[in-house]
C-alpha positions in Angstrom: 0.0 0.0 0.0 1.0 3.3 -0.7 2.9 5.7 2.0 -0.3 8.2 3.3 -0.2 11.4 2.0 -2.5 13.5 4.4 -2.1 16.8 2.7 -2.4 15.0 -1.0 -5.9 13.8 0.4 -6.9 17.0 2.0 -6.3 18.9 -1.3 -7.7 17.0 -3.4 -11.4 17.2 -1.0 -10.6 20.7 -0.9 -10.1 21.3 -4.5 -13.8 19.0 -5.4 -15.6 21.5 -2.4 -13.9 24.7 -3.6 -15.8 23.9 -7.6 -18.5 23.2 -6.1 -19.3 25.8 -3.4 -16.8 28.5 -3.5 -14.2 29.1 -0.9 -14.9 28.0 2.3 -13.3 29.8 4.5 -10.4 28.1 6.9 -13.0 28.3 10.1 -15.7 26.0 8.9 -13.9 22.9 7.2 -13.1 20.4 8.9 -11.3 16.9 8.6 -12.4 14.1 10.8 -10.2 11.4 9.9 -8.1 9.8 6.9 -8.1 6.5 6.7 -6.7 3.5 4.2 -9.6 1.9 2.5 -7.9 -1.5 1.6 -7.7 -0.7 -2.5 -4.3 0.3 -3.6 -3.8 4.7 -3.7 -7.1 4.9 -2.2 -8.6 6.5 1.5 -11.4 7.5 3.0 -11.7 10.9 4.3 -14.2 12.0 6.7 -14.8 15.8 6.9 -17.6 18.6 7.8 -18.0 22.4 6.4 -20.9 24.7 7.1 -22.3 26.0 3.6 -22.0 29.7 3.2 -25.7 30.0 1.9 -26.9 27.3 4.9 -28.1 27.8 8.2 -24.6 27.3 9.9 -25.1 23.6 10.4 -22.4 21.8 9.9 -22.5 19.3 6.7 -20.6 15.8 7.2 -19.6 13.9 4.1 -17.2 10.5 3.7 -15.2 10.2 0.9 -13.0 8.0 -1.1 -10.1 9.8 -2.6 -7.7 8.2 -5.2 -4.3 10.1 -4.6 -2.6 8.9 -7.4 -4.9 10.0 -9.8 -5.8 12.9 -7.2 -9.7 12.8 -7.8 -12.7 11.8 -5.7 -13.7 8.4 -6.3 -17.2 8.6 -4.4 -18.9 10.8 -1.4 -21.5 10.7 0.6 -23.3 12.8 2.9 -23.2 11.2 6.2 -24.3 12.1 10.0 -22.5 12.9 12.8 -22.5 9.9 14.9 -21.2 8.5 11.7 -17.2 10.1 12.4 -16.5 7.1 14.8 -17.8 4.3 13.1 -15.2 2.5 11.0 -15.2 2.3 7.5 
């Protein structure tokens, strides 16, 4: 399995929320946790914003990043009590 590259992963989540919703702002993303997901390259990050045009709750999404081709493979929106549950 490949070494983890945190800050590969993180950019790459940041880079897919960034085209979708604009700049976030450093205060309202979040990541949970980065974890392998068994396949080769890939990991599953778990991570939160609040949406600038929401109602300041907090959003929570899983999802499976491929760093070596640096693109989302999937996401999902997820709940809260969802962060500790393993993958």
């Amino acid at each position: 399995m490949t070494k983890i590259n945190a800050n590969e992963i993180v950019n790459v989540v940041i880079n897919v929320l960034i085209s979708s919703y604009g700049n976030l702002g450093y205060a309202s993303f979040k990541i949970h946790s980065i974890k392998p997901n068994g396949k080769k390259d890939r990991y599953v990050a778990k991570y939160s914003f609040i949406p600038r045009d929401g109602e300041n709750e907090r959003i929570y999404y899983e999802a499976r990043v491929d760093i070596k081709d640096k693109k989302l493979v999937e996401f999902e929106e997820i709940k809260e009590k969802d962060l500790e549950n393993d993958d």
